[in-house]
N, C-alpha and C positions, 0 to 999 in steps of 0.2 A: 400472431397477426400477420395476414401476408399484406407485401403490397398493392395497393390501390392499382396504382399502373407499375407497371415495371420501366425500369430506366432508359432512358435509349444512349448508352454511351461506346464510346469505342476509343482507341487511339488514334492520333493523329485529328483530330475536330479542332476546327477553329474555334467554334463556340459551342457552350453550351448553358441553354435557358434554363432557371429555373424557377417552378412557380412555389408557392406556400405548400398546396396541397392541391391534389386534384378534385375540382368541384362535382356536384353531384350529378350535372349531367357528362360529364365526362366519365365518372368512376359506371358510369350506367350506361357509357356504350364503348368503351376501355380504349376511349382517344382521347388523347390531351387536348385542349382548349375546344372542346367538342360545342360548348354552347352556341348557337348562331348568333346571337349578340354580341361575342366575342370577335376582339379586332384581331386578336392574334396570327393568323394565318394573313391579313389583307395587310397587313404591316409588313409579315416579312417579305411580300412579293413588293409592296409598294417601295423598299427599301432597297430591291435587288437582294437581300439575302438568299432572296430561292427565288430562280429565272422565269418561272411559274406558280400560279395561284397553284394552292395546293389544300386538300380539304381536310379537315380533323383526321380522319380514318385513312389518311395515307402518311401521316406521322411518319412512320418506320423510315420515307423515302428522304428523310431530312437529313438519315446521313451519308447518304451522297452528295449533300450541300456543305457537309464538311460541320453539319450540328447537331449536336445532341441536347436532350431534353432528360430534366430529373424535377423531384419538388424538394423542399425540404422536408417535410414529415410526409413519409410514405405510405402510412398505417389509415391515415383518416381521409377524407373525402367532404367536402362543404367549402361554402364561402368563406373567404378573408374574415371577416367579424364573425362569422358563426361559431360555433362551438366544435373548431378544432380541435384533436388531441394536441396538449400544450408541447410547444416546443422541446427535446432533451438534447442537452450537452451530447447525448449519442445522435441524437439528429444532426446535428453540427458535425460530427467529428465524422458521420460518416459520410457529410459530402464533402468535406476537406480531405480526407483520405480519397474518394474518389474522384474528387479534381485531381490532386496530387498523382493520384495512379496513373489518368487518362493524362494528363498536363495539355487541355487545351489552352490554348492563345488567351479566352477571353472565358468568366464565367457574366453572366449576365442574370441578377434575378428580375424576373416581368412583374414586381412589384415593389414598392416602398414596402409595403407591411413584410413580404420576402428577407428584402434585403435588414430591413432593422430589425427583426428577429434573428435572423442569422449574426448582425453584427450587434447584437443585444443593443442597443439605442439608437435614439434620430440621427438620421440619413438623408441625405441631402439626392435626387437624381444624378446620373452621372457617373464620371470613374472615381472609384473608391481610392483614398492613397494604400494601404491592403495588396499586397499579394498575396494568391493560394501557390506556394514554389514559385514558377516562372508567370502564373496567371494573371492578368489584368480583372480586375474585379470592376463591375457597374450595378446599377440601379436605376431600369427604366421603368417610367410611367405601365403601371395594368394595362393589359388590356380586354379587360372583362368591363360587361356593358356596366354592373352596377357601377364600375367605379369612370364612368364617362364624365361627371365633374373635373377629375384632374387629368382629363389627357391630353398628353403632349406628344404629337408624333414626331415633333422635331426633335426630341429626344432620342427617339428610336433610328431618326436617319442620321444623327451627329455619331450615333453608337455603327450603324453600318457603316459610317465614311473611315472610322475606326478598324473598323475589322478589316478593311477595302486595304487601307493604306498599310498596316502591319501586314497582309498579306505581301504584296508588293514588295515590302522593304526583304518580305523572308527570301522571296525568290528572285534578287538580286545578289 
């Protein structure tokens, strides 16, 4: 089974998102967070993560912002509730290996359901106490329209004033 999307990681990244899986309109036009109801892209300009709005299908240009993008289960394609292929201990171990490889700054999953399947139980938003080696580990609010009940974008800018200020300290 190949993957959905392919990963966008490199060395040297400050951060890097990751979602559950890529949902179905994205695995159908092979960009991450591709849906239009999706806040994904207007959070990270609203946050300063990327100095410009930036559209689904220009993805690749996020690592010149210094981020990279992966999901946990790479194989499947659907919504958070939907009938995902169930999480494997090899899905886990291969984005630990690959945080580990790349050792960005921060991994960040863009969901509660993300993050507590990766850390198999409830998860609170926020920084994980967790490290991946040197990694900061969080848990922000989705941001896919179905799940606009729980969104908190304050979340997402308390997490950019995070990446803001560890930058800073690195290059002092």
């Amino acid at each position: 089974m190949t993957d959905v999307l392919s990963d966008l990681l490199q060395h040297s990244l400050r951060v890097v998102l990751c979602g559950t899986a890529a949902g179905t309109t994205s695995a159908a036009e092979r960009a991450y967070y591709a849906h239009r109801q999706n806040k994904f892209w207007k959070i990270l300009h609203e946050t300063r993560l990327t100095p410009e709005p930036l559209r689904p299908h220009q993805y690749r240009s996020l690592l010149q912002h210094g981020i990279g993008l992966t999901d946990l289960v790479k194989a499947g394609a659907g919504m958070d509730r939907a009938t995902l292929p169930k999480l494997t201990a090899a899905d886990r171990v291969r984005l630990s290996n690959a945080i580990a490889t790349f050792r960005p700054q921060f991994l960040a999953f863009t969901s509660k359901t993300a993050g507590q399947k990766f850390f198999d139980g409830k998860r609170d938003y926020g920084e994980q106490l967790e490290l991946i080696g040197d990694t900061r580990v969080w848990i922000l609010p989705s941001t896919s329209g179905a799940a606009n009940g729980s969104w908190r974008p304050e979340i997402w800018h308390r997490f950019a004033d995070e990446v803001r200020e560890a930058g800073a300290r690195a290059s002092h």
